[in-house]
C-alpha positions as a printed Julia matrix, in Angstrom:
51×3 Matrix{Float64}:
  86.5   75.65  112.92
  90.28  76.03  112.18
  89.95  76.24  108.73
  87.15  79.06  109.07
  89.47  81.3   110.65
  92.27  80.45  108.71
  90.07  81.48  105.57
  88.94  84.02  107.13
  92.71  85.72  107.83
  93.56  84.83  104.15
  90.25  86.55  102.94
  91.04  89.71  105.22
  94.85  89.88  103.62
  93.71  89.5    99.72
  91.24  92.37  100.47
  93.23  94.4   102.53
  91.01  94.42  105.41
  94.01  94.62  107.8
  95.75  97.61  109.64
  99.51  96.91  110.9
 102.37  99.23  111.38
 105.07  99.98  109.2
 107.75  97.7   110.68
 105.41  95.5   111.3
 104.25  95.04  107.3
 108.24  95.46  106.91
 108.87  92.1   109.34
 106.15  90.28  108.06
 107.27  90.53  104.35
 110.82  90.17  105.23
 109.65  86.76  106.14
 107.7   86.36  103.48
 104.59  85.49  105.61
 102.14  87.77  103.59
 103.22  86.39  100.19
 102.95  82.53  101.75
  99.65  82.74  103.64
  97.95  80.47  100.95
 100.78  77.74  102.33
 100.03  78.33  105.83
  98.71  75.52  107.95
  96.9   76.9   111.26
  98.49  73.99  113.93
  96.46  75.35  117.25
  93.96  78.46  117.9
  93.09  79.81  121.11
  89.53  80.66  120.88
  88.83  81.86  124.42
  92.34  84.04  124.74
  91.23  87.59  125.54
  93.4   89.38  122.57
């Protein structure tokens, strides 16, 4: 199930698929977390948290 949603985020980002503000597109690539999601490891989900 992990690796579903995981996918699924990665498949979202290489399409576009994804609104986010301006700082926040700024933060995350000052991190470099958009250019290393195909290195990302999903460690815990919370299936049943209401956001």
């Amino acid at each position: 199930m992990m690796n579903d949603t995981l996918e699924q985020i990665r498949q979202l980002v290489a399409n576009g698929s994804y609104r986010i503000s301006d700082h926040g597109y700024d933060e995350l690539s000052a991190d470099g977390l958009l250019e290393s999601l195909n290195k990302a490891v999903l460690v815990e989900e919370y299936l049943n948290y209401p956001k």
